[in-house]
C-alpha positions as CSV (number, residue, x, y, z in Angstrom):
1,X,134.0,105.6,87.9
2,X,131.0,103.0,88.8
3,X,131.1,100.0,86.7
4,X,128.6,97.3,85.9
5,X,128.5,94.0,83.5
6,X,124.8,93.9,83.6
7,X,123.7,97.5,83.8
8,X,124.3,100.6,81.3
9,X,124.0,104.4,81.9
10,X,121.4,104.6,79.6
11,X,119.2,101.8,82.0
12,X,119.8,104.5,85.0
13,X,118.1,107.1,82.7
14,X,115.4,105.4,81.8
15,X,114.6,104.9,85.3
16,X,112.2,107.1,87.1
17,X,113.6,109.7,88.5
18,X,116.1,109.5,85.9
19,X,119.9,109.2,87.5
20,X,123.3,107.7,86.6
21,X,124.9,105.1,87.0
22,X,127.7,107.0,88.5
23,X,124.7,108.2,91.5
24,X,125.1,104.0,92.4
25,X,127.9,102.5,95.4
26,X,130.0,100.3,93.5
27,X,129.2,98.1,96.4
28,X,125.6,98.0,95.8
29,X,126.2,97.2,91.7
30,X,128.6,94.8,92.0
31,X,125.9,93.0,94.5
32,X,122.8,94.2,92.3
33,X,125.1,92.2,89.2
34,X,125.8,89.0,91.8
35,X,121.8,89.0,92.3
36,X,121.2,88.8,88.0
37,X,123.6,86.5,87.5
38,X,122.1,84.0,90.1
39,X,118.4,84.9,88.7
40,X,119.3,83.8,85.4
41,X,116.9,86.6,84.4
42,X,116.6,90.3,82.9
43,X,116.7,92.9,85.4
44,X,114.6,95.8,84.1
45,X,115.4,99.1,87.0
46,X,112.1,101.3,88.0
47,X,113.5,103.4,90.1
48,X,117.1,103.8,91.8
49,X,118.6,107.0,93.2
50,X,116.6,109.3,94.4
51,X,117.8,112.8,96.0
52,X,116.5,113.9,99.4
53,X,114.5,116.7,97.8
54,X,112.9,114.2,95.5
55,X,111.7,112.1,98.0
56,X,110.3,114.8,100.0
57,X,108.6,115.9,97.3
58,X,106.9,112.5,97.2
59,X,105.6,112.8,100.5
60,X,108.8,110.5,101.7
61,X,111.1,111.3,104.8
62,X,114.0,112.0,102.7
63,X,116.0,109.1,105.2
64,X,115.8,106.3,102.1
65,X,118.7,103.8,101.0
66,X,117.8,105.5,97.1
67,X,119.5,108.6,98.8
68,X,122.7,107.1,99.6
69,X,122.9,105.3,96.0
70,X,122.6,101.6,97.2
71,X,119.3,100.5,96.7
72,X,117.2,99.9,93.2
73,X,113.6,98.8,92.3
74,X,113.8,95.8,89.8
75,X,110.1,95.7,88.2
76,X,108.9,92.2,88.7
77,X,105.2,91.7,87.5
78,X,104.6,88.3,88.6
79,X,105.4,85.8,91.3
80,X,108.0,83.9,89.3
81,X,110.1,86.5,88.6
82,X,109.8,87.9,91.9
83,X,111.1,84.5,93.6
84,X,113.8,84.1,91.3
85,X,115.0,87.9,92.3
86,X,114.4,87.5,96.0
87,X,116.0,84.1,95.8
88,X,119.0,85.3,94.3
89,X,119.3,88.7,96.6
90,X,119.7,86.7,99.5
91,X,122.0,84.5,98.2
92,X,124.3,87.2,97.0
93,X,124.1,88.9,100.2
94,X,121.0,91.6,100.2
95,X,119.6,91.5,103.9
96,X,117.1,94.7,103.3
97,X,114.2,93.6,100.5
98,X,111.1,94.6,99.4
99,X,108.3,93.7,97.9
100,X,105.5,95.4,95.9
101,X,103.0,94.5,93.3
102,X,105.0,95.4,90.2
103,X,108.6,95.2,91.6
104,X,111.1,94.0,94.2
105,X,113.3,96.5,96.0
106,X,116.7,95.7,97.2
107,X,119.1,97.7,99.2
108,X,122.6,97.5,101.1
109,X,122.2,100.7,103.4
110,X,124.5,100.8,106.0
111,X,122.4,103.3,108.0
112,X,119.0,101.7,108.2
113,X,117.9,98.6,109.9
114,X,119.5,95.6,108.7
115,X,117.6,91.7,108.0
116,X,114.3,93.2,107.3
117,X,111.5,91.9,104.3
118,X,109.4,94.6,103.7
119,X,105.7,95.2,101.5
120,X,104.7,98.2,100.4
């Protein structure tokens, strides 16, 4: 059973596409919790898994760290908040982040490239 002390089920259901927490690595909530409790800040999840159809459907390749459960969108509007998240991802370990108007990704996949910064 997947565990967190910052996240609820009903936080995974709310996101978009809905999912559970139990979709998540516990590896990849135990760092997403790390990364909140350096921020200091609510974390408020957009999106986090995703299944391969899903992301096909989106026009997507289907090969995304949402598929294998370890990576989550945390909706960041503006450019404090997004320090303080990318700030504390690296120091809790995240080595694959992303950045985007109205959120920061972060992700732990083992299968795509590792030490990258992204923008969408």
């Amino acid at each position: 059973m997947i565990t967190s002390k910052y996240f609820t089920e009903n936080e995974f259901r709310m996101a978009s596409p809905q999912c559970s927490l139990q979709n998540m690595s516990q590896e990849f909530m135990d760092k997403l919790g790390r990364t909140r409790e350096i921020a200091k800040i609510p974390f408020i999840i957009n999106s986090a898994y995703r299944t391969e159809a899903h992301e096909k459907k989106m026009g997507r390749s289907g090969n995304s760290a949402h598929t294998e459960g370890c990576a989550a969108d945390i909706k960041a509007l503006d450019g404090r908040s997004k320090y303080l998240i990318v700030d504390a991802a690296i120091k809790a370990g995240f080595n694959r982040i992303g950045i985007n108007a109205n959120f920061i990704h972060l992700d732990n996949s083992k299968k795509l490239e590792p030490c990258v910064v992204f923008t969408y």
